[in-house]
KOLMAR-519194 format. One line per field, with one value per residue (C-alpha): residue number from 1; chain; residue in one letter; x, y, z. Coordinates in Angstrom, 2 decimals, always signed. Layout:
% residues N
resi = c(NUM,...)
chain = c(A,...)
resn = c(a,...)
px = c(X,...)
py = c(Y,...)
pz = c(Z,...)
END
This chain:
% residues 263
resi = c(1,2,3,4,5,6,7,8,9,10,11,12,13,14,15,16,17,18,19,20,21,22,23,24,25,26,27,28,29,30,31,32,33,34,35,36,37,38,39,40,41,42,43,44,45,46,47,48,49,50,51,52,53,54,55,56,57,58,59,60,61,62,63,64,65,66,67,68,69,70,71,72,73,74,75,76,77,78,79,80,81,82,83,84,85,86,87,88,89,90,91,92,93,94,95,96,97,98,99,100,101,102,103,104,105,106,107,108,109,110,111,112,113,114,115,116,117,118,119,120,121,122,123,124,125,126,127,128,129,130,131,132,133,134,135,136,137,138,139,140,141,142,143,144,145,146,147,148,149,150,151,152,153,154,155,156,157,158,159,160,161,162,163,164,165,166,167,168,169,170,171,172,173,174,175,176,177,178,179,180,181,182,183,184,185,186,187,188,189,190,191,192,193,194,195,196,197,198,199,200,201,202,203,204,205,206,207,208,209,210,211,212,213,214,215,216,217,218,219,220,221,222,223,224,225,226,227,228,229,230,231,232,233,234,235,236,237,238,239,240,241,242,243,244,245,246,247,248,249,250,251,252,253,254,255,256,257,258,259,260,261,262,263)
chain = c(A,A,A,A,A,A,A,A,A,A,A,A,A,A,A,A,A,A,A,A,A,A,A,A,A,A,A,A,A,A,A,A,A,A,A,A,A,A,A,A,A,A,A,A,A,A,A,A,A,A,A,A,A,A,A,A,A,A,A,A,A,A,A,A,A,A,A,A,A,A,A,A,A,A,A,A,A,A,A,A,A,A,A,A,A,A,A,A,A,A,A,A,A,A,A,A,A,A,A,A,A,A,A,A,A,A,A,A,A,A,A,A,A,A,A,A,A,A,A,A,A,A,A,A,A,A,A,A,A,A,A,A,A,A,A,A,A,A,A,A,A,A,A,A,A,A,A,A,A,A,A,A,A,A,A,A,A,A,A,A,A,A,A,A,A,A,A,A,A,A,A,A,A,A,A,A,A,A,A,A,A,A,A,A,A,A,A,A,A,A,A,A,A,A,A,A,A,A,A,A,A,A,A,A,A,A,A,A,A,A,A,A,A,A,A,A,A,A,A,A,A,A,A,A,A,A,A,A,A,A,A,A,A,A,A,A,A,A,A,A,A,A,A,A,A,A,A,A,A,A,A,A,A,A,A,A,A,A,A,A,A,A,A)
resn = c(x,x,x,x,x,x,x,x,x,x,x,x,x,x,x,x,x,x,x,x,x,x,x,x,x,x,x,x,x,x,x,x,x,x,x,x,x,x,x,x,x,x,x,x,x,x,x,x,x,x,x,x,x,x,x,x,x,x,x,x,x,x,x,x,x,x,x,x,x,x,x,x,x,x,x,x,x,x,x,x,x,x,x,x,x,x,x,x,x,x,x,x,x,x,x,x,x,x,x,x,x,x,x,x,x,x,x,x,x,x,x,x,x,x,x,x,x,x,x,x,x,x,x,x,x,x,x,x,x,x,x,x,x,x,x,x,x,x,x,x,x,x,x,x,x,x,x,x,x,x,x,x,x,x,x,x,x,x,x,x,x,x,x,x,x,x,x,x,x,x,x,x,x,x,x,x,x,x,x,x,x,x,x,x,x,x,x,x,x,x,x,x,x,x,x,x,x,x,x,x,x,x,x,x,x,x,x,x,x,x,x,x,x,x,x,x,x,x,x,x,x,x,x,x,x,x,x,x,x,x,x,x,x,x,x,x,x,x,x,x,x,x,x,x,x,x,x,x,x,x,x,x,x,x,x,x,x,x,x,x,x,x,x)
px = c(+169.64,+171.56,+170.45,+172.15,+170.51,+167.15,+167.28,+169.46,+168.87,+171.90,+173.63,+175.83,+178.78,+181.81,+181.11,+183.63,+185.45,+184.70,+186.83,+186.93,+186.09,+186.16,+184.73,+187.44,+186.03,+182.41,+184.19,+186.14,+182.26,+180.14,+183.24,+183.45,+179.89,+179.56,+182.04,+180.25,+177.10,+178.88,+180.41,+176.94,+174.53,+171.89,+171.46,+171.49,+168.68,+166.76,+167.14,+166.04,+163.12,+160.39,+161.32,+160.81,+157.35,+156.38,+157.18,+154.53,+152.20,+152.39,+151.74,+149.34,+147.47,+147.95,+146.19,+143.38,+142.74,+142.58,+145.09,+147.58,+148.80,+150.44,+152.34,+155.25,+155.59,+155.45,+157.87,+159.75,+159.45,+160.36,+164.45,+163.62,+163.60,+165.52,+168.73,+166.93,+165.71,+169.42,+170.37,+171.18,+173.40,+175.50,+175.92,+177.10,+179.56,+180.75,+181.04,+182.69,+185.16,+186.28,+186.21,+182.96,+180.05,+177.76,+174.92,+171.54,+170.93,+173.21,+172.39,+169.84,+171.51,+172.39,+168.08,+167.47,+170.34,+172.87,+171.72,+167.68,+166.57,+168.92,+168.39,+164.14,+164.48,+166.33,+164.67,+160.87,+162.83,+163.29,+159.37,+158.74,+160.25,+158.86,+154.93,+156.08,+157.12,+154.00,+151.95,+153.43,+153.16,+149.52,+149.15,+150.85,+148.37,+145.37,+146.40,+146.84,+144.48,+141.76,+139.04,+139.84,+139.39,+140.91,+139.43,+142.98,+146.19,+147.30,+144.75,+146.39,+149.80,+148.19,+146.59,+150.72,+152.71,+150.48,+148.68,+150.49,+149.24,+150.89,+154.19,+154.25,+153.53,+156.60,+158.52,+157.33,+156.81,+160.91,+161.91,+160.11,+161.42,+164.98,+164.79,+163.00,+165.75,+168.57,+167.52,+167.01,+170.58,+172.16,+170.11,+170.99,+174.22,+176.66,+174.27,+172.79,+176.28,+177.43,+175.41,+175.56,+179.64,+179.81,+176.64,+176.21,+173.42,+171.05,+171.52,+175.21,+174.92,+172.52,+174.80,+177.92,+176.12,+175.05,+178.50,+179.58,+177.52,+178.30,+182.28,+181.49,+178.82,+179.97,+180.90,+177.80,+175.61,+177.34,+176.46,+172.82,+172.50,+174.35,+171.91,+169.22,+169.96,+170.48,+167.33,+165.41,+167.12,+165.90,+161.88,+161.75,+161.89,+158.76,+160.75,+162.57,+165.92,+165.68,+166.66,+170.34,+170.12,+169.06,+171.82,+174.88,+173.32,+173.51,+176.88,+178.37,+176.96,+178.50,+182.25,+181.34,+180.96,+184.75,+186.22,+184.22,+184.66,+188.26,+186.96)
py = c(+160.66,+162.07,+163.89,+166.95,+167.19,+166.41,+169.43,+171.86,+171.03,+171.38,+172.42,+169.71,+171.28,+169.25,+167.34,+168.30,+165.57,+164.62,+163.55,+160.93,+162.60,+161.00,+161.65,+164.51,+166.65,+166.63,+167.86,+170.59,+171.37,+171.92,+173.51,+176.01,+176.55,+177.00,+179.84,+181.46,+181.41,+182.89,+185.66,+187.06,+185.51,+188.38,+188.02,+184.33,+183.66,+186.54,+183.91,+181.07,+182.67,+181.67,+177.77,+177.52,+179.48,+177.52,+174.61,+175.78,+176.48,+173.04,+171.83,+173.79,+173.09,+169.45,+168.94,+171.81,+170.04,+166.30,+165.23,+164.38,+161.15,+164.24,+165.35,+163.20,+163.19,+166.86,+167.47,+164.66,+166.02,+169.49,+168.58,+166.68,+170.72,+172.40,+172.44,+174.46,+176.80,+177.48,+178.88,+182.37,+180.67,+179.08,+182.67,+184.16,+181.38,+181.89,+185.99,+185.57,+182.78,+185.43,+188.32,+189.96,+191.69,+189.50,+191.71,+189.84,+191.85,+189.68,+186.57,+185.32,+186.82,+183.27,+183.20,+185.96,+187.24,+184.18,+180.79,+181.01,+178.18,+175.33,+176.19,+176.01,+172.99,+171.42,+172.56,+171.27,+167.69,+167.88,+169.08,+166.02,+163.88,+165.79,+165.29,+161.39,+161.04,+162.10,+160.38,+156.87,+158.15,+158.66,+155.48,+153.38,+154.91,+154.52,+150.36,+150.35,+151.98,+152.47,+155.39,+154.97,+158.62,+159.54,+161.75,+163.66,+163.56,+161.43,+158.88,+158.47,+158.27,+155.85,+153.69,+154.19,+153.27,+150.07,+148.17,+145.86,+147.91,+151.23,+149.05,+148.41,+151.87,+152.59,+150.71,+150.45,+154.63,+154.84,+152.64,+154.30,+157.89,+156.61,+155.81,+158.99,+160.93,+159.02,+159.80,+163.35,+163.32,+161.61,+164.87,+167.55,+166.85,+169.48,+170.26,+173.25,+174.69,+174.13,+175.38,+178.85,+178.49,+177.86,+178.21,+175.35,+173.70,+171.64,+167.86,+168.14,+169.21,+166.79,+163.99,+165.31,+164.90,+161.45,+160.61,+161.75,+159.51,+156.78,+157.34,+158.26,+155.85,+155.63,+159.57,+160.32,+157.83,+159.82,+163.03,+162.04,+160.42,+164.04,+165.76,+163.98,+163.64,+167.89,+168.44,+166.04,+168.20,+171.09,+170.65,+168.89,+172.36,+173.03,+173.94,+176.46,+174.94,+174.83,+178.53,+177.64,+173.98,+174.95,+177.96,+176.01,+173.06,+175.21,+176.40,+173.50,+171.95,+174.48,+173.84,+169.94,+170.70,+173.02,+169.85,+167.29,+169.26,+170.42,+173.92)
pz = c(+105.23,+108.16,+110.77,+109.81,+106.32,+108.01,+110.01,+107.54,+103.81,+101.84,+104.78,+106.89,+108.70,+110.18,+113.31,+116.23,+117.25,+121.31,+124.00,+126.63,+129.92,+133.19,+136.83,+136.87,+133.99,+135.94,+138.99,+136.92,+135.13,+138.70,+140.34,+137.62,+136.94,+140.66,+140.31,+137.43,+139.24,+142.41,+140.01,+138.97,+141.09,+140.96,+136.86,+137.03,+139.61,+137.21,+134.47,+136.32,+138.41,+136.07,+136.90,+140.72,+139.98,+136.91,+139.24,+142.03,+139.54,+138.43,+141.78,+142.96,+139.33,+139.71,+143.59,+142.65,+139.62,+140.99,+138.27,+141.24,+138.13,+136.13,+139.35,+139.25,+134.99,+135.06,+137.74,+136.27,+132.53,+133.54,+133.53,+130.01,+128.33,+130.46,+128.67,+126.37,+128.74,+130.26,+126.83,+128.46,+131.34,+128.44,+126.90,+129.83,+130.80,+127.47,+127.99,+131.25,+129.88,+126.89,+129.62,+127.54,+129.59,+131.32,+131.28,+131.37,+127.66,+125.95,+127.94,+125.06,+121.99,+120.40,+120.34,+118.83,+116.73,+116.13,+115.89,+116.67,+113.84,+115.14,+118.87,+117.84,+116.04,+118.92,+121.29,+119.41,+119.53,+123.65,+123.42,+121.69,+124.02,+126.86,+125.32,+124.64,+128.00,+129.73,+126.89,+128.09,+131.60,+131.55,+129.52,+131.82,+134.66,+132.60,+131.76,+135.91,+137.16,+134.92,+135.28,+138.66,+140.80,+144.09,+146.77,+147.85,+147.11,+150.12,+148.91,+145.57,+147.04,+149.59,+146.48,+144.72,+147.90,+149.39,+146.19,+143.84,+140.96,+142.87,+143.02,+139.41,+138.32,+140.24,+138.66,+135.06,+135.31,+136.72,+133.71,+130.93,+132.53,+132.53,+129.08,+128.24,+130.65,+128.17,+125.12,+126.28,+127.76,+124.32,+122.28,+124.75,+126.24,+124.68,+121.71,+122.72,+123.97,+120.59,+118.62,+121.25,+120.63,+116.83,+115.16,+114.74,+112.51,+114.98,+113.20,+113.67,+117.08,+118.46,+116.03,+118.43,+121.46,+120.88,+119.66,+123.35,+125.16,+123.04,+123.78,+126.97,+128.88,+132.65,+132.33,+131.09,+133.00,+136.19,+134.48,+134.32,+137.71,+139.15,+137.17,+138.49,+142.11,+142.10,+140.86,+142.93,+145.31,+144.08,+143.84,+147.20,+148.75,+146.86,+143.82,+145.20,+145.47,+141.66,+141.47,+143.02,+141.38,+137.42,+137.14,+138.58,+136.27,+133.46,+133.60,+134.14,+131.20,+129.35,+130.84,+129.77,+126.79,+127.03,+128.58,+126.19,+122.50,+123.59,+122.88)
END
């Protein structure tokens, strides 16, 4: 059984064929998503506001609460679904590309009018990765560090930064969240754009975005590691720098997917 018929019975529509992109076509994506964003900055950093709060909130939850552990999967997680949540910055790069109104009304039309069932059913799968993710995460802390409870915040990076068993959650947690960050990548890199663009049904999107990492490793691997770097970027202002991070982010996934589909 394919993908495709898993997610849309009787239903499998032609995969788009993908292109080998180099360093080049990432350049051409963030330079023009930068311009997009610089076209209509004021509806874009609308969009985006709930992010930068929702990551405060997370914090702030995290150090009341004494779960300082969930800190760095959460924070971590957050980029694992947000390709869903930049839906509307995909629309509107692909108004302002046709020369169609930008206006933040139509920014989530492909959610509610055009293609809501495959962009639900892909966006449960990045949930699902998202709840895996911080299911190992938590497991890995539990086989480290037991029951064990820390006064503060500074004491449990303390216990993380100087013990052997801090070291190793380190660098078992960075290896299971690079794998988690992959397969997130492989589902989400251009499907979500595509299915915005052509209605397309979810398994054959998410089957043409693995298909594009596949033909594309070092291109992609670059795309992740830009991806990544930006939004460490971002939430070491306290989040904040996620509300000029996440909406550049977003539109230049979507002119990736242009340059990557030949669309």
């Amino acid at each position: 059984m394919t993908v495709s018929s898993t997610f849309s019975p009787g239903y499998a529509a032609a995969r788009p064929a993908v292109r080998r992109i180099g360093t080049a076509d990432l350049i051409t994506a963030l330079r023009k998503g930068t311009e997009d964003f610089l076209d209509n900055p004021t509806h874009i950093l609308f969009i985006v506001m709930i992010y930068p709060i929702a990551g405060v909130i997370i914090a702030a939850a995290t150090f009341e609460n004494n779960l300082a552990p969930l800190l760095f999967p959460l924070a971590s997680g957050f980029a694992l679904i947000g390709p869903f949540a930049a839906i509307g910055l995909y629309e509107m790069s692909r108004r302002r590309e046709q020369g169609l109104s930008t206006d933040l009304m139509q920014a989530y039309a492909p959610l509610t009018t055009r293609s809501p069932r495959a962009l639900l059913a892909i966006g449960l799968v990045l949930t699902a990765i998202f709840l895996a993710w911080l299911t190992v995460a938590m497991g890995l802390y539990r086989a480290l560090f037991g029951g064990t409870t820390h006064a503060s915040v500074l004491g449990f990076a303390a216990e993380i930064l100087t013990t052997p068993r801090g070291w190793a959650l380190i660098v078992l947690g960075n290896l299971a969240g690079a794998a988690f960050s992959l397969l997130a990548l492989a589902v989400s890199a251009v499907s979500i754009p595509l299915v915005v663009d052509r209605d397309t049904d979810a398994g054959t999107a998410i089957e043409t975005s693995v298909e594009l990492v596949r033909e594309n490793p070092r291109a992609m691997a670059l795309w992740g590691a830009i991806v990544a770097g930006l939004l460490v970027l971002g939430m070491a202002s306290l989040f904040v720098g996620l509300a000029l991070v996440l909406p550049i982010l977003g539109h230049a996934t979507w002119h990736l997917y242009r340059r990557a589909l030949g669309a």
